[in-house]
N, CA, C and O atoms as a GROMACS GRO file, in nm:
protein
  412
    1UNK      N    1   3.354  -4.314  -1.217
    1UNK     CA    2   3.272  -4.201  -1.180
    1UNK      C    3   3.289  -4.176  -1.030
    1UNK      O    4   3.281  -4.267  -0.948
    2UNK      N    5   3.311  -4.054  -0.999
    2UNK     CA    6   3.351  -4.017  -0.854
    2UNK      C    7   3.212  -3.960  -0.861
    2UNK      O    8   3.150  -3.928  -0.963
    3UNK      N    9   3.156  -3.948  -0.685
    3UNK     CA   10   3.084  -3.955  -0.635
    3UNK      C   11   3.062  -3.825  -0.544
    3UNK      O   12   3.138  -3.852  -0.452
    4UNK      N   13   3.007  -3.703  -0.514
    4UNK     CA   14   3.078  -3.600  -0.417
    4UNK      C   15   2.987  -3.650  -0.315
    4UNK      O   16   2.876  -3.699  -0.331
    5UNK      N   17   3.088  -3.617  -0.145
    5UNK     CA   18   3.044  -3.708  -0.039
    5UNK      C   19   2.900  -3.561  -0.027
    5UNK      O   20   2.907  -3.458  -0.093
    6UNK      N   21   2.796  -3.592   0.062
    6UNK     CA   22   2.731  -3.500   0.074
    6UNK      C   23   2.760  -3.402   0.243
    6UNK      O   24   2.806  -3.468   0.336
    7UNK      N   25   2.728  -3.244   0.270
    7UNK     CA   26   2.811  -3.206   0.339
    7UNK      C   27   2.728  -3.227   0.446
    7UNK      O   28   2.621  -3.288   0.442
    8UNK      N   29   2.794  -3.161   0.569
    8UNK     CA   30   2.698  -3.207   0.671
    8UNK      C   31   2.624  -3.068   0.684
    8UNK      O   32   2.662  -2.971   0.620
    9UNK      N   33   2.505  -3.063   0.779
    9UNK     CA   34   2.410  -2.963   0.776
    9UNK      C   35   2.423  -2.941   0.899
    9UNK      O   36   2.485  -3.035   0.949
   10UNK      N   37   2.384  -2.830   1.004
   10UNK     CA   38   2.351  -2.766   1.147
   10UNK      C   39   2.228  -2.634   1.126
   10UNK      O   40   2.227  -2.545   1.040
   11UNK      N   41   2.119  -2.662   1.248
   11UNK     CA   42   2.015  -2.606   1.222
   11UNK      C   43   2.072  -2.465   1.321
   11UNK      O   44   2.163  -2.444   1.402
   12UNK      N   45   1.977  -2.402   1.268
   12UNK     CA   46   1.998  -2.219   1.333
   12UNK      C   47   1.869  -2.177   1.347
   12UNK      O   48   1.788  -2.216   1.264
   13UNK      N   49   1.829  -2.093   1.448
   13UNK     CA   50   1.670  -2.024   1.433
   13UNK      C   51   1.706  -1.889   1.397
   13UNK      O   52   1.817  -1.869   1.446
   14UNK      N   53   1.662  -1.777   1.330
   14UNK     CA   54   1.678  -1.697   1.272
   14UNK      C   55   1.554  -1.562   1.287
   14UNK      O   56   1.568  -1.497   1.183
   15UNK      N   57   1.468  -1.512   1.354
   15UNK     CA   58   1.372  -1.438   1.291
   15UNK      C   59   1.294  -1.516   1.306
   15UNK      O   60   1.220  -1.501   1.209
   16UNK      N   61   1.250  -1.610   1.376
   16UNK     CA   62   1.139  -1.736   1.402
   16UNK      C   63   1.162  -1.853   1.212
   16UNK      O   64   1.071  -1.926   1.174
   17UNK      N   65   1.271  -1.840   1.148
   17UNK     CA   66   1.284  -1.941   1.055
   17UNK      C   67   1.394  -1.979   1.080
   17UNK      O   68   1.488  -1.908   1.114
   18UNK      N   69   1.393  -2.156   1.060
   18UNK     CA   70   1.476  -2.212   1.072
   18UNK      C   71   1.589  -2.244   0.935
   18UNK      O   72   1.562  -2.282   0.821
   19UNK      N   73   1.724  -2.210   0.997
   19UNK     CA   74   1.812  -2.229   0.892
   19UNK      C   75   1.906  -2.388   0.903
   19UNK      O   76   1.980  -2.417   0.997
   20UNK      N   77   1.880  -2.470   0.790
   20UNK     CA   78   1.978  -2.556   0.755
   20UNK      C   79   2.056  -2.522   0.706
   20UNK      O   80   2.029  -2.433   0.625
   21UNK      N   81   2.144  -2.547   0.712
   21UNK     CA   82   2.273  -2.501   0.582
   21UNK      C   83   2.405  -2.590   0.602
   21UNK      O   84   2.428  -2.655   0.705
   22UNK      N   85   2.473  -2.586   0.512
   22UNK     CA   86   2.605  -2.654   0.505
   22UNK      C   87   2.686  -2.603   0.657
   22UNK      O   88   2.684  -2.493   0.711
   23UNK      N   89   2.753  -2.730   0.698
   23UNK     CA   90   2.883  -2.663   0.820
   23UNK      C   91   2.914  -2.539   0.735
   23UNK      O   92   2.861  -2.432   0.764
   24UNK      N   93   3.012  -2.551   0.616
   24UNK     CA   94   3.108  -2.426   0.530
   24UNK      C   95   3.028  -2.354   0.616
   24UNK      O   96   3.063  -2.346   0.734
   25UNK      N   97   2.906  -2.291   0.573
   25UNK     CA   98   2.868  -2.135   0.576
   25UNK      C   99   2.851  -2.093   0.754
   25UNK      O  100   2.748  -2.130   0.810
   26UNK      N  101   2.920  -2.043   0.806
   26UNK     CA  102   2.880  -2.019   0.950
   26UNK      C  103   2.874  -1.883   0.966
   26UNK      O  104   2.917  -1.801   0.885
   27UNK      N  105   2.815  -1.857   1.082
   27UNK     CA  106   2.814  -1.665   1.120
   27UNK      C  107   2.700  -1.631   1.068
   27UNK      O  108   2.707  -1.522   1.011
   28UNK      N  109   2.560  -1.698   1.066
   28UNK     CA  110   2.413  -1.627   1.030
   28UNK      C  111   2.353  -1.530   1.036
   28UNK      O  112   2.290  -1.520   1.142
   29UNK      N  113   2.347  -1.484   0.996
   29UNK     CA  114   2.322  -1.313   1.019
   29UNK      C  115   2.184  -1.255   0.938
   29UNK      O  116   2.195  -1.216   0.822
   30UNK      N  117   2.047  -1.252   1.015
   30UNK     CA  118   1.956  -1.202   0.884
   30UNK      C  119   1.986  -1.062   0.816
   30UNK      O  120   2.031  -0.960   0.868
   31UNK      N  121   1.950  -1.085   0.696
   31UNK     CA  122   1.929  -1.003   0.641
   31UNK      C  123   1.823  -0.910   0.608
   31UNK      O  124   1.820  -0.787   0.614
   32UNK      N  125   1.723  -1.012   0.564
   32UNK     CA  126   1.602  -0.923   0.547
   32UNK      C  127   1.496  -1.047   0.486
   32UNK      O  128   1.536  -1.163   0.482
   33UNK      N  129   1.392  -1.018   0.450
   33UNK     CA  130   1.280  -1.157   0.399
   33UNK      C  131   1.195  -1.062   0.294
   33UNK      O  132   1.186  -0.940   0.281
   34UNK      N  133   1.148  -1.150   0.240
   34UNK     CA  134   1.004  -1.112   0.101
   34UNK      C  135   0.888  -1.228   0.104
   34UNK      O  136   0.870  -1.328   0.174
   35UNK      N  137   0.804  -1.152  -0.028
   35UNK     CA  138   0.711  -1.284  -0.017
   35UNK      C  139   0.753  -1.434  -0.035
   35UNK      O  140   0.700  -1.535   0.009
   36UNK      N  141   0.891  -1.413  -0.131
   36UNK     CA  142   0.935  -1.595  -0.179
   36UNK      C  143   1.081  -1.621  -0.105
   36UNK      O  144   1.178  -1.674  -0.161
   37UNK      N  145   1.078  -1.576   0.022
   37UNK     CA  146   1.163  -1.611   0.106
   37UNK      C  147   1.264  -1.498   0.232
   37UNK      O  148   1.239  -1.387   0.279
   38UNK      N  149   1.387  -1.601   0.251
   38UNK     CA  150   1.497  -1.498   0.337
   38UNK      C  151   1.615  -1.490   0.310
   38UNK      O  152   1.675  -1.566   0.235
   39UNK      N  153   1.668  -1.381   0.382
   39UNK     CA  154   1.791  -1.392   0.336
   39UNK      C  155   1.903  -1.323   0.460
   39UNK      O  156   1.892  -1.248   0.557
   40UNK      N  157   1.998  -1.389   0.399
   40UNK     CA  158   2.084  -1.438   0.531
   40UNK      C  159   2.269  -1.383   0.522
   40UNK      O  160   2.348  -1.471   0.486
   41UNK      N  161   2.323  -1.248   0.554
   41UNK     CA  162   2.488  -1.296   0.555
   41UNK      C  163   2.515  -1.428   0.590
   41UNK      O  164   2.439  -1.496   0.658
   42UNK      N  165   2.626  -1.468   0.543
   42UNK     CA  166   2.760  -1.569   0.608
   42UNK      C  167   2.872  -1.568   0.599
   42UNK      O  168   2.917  -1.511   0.500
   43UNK      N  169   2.930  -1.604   0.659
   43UNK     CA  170   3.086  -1.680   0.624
   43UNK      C  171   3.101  -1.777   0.546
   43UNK      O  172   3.039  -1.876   0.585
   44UNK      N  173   3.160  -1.792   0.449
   44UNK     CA  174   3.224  -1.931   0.394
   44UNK      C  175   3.314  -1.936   0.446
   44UNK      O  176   3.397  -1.846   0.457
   45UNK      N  177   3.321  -2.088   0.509
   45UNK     CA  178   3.474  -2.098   0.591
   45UNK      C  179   3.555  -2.135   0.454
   45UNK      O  180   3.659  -2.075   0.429
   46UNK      N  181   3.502  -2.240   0.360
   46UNK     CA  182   3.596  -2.328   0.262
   46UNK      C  183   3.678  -2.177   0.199
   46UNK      O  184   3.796  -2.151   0.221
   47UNK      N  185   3.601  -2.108   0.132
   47UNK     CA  186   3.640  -1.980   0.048
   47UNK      C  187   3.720  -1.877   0.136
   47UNK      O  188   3.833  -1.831   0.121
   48UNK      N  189   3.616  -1.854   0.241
   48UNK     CA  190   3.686  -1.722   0.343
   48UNK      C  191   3.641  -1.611   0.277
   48UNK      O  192   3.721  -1.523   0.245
   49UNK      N  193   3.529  -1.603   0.254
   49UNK     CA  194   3.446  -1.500   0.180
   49UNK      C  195   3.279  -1.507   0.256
   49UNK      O  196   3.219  -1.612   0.282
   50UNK      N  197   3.228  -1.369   0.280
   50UNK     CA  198   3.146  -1.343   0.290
   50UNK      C  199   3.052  -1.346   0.208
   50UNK      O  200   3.070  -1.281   0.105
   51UNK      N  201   2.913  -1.424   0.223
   51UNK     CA  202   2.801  -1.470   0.093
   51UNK      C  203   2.665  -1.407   0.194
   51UNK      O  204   2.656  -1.363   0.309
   52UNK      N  205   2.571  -1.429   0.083
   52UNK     CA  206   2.452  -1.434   0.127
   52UNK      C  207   2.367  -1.564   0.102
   52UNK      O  208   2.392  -1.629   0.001
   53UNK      N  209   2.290  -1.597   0.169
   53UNK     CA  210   2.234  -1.702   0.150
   53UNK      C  211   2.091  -1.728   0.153
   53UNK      O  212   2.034  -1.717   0.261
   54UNK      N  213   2.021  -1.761   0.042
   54UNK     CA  214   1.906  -1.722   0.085
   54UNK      C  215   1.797  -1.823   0.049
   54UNK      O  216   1.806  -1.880  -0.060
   55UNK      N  217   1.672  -1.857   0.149
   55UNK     CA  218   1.633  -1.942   0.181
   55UNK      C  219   1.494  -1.940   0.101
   55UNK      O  220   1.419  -1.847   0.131
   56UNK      N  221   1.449  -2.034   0.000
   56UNK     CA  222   1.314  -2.010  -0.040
   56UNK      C  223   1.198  -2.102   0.025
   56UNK      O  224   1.222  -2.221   0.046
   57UNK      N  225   1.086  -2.053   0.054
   57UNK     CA  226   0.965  -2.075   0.087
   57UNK      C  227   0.882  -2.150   0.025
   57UNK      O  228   0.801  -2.087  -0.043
   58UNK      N  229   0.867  -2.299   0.022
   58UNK     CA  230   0.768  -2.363  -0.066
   58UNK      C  231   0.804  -2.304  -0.226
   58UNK      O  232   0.720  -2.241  -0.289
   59UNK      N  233   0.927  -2.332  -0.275
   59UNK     CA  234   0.923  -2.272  -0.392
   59UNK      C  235   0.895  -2.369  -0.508
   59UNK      O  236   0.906  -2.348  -0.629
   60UNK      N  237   0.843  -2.516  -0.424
   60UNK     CA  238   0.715  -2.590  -0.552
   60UNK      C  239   0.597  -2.606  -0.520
   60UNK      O  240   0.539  -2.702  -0.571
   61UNK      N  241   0.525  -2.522  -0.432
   61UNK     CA  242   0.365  -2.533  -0.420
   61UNK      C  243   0.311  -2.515  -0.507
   61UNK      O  244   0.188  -2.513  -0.501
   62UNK      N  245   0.372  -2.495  -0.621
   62UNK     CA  246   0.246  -2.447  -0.787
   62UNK      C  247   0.349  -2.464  -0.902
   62UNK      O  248   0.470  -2.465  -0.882
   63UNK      N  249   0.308  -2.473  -0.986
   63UNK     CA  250   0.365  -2.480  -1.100
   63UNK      C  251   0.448  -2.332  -1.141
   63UNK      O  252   0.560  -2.300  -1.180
   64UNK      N  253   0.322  -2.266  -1.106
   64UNK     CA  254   0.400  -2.119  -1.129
   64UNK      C  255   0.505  -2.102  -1.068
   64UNK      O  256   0.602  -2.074  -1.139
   65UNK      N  257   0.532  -2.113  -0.905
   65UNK     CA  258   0.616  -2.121  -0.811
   65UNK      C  259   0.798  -2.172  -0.884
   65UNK      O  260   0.908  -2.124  -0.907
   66UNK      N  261   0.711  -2.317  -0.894
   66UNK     CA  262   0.796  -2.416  -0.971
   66UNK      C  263   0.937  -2.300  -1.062
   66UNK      O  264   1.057  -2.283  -1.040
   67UNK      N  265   0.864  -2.259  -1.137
   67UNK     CA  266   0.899  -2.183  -1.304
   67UNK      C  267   0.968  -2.052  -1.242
   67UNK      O  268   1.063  -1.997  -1.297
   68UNK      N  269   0.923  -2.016  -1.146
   68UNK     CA  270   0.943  -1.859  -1.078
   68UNK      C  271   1.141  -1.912  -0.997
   68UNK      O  272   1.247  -1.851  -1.006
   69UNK      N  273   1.115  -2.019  -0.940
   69UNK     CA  274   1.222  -2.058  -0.864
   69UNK      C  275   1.330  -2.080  -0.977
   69UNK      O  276   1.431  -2.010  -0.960
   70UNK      N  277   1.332  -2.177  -1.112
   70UNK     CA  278   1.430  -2.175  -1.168
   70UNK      C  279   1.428  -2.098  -1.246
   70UNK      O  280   1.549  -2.111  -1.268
   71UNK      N  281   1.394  -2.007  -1.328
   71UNK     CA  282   1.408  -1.882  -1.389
   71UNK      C  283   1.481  -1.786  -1.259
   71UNK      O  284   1.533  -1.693  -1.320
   72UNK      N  285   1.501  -1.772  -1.149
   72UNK     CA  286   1.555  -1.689  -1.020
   72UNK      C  287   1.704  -1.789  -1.048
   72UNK      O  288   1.809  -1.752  -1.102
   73UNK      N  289   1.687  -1.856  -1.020
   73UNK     CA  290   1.830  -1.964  -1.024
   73UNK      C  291   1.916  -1.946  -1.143
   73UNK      O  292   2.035  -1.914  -1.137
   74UNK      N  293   1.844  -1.972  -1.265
   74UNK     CA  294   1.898  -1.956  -1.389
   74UNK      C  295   2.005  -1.826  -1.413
   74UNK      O  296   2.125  -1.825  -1.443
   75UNK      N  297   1.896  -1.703  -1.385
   75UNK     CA  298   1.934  -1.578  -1.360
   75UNK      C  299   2.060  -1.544  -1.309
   75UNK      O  300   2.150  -1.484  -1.367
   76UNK      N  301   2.058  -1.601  -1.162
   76UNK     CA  302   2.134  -1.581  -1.059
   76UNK      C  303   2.280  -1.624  -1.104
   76UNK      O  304   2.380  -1.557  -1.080
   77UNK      N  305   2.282  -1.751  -1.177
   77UNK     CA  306   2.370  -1.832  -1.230
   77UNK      C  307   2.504  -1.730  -1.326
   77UNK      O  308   2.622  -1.700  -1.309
   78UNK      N  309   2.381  -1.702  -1.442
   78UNK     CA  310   2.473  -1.605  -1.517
   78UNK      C  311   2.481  -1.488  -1.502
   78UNK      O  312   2.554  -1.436  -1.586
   79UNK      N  313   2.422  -1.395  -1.405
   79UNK     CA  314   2.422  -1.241  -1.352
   79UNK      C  315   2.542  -1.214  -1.350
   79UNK      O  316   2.582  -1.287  -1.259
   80UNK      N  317   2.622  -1.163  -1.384
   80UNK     CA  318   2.727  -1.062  -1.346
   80UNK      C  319   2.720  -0.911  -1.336
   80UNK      O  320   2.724  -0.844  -1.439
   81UNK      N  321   2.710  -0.852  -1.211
   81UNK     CA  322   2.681  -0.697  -1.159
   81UNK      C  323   2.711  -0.711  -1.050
   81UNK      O  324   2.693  -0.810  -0.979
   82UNK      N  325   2.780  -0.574  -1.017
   82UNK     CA  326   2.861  -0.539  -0.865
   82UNK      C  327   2.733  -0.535  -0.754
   82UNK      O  328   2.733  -0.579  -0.639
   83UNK      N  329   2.655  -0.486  -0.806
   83UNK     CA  330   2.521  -0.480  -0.700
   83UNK      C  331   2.444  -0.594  -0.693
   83UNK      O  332   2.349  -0.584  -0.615
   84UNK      N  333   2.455  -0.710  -0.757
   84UNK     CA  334   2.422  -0.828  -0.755
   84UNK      C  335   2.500  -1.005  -0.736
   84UNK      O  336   2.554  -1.072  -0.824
   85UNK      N  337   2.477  -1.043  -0.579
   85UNK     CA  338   2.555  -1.127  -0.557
   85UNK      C  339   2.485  -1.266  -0.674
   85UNK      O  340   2.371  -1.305  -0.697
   86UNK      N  341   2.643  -1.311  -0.730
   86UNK     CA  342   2.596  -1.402  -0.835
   86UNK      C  343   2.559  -1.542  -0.746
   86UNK      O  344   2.562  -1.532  -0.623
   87UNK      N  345   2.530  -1.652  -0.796
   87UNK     CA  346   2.488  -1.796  -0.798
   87UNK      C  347   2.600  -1.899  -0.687
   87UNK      O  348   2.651  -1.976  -0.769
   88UNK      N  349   2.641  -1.923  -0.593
   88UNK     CA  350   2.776  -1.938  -0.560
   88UNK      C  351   2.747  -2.135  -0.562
   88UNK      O  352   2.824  -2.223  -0.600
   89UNK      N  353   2.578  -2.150  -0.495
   89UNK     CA  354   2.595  -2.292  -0.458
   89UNK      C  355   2.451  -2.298  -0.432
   89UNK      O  356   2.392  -2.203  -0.380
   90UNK      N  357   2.390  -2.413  -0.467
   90UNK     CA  358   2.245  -2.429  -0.438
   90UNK      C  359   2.230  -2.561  -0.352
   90UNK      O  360   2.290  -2.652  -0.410
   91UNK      N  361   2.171  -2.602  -0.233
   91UNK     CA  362   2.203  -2.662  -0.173
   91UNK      C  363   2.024  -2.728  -0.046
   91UNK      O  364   1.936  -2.645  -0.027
   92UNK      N  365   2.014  -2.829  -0.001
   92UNK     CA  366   1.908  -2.858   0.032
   92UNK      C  367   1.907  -2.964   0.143
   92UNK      O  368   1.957  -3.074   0.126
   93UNK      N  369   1.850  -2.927   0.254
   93UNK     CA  370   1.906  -3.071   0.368
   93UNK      C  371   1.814  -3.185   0.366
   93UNK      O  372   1.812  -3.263   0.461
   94UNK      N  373   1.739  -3.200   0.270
   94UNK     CA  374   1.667  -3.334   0.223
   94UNK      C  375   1.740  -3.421   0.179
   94UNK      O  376   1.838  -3.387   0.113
   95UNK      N  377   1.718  -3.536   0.200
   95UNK     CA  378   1.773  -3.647   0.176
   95UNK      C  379   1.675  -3.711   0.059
   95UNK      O  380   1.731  -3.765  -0.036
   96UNK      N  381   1.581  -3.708   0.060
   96UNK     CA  382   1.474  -3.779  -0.050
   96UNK      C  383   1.350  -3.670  -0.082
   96UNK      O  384   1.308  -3.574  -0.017
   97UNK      N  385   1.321  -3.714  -0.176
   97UNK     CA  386   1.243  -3.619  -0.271
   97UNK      C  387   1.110  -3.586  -0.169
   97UNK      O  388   1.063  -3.472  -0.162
   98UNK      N  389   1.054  -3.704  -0.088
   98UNK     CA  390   0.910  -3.693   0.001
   98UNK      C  391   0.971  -3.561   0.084
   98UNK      O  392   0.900  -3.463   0.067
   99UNK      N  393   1.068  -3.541   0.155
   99UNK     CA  394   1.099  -3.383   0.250
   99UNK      C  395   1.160  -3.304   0.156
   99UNK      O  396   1.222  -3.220   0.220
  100UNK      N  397   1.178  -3.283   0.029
  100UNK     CA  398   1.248  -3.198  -0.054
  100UNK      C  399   1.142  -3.088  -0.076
  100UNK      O  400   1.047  -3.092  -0.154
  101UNK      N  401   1.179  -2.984   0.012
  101UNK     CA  402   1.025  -2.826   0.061
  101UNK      C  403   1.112  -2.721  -0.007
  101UNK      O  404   1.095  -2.652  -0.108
  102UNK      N  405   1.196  -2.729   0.066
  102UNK     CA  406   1.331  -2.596   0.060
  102UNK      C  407   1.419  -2.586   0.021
  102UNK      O  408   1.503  -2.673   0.045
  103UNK      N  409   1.456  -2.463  -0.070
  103UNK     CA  410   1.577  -2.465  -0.093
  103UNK      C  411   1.686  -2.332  -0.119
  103UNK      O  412   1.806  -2.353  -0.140
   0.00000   0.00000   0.00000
């Protein structure tokens, strides 16, 4: 069983929120925010494609929350539409479940 190494992270301030994210994605750029989060252009360096990336807000303070976040994920996953960027990578700079807030 191979193991994937985990990537490294660099913080960004954004709009007064702070962005973790993978090295890959560089070039932060806001986009715009809602009630269940932000959202962000980038670069993928690995790909060389432009993504969006977008950051959720306490998306387990409730159960509802909970259900709201992977039903959005799920979605996102199998969406295929030109006006809708699909699922590319879900990703989190916690190391253990006690700081696991964001994602």
């Amino acid at each position: 069983m191979t193991t994937k190494e985990r990537p490294k992270f660099y913080r960004q301030e954004l709009n007064k929120t702070i962005w973790e994210v993978p090295e890959r994605y560089q070039t932060l750029s806001p986009v715009g925010s809602g009630a269940y989060g932000s959202v962000c252009s980038s670069y993928d360096e690995k790909t060389g494609l432009k993504i969006a990336v977008k950051k959720l807000s306490r998306p387990f303070q409730s159960i509802i929350h909970a259900k709201r976040t992977y039903r959005e994920l799920r979605l996102l996953k199998h969406m295929k539409h030109e006006n809708v960027i699909g699922l590319l990578d879900v990703f989190t700079p916690a190391t253990s479940l006690e700081e696991f807030n964001d994602v």
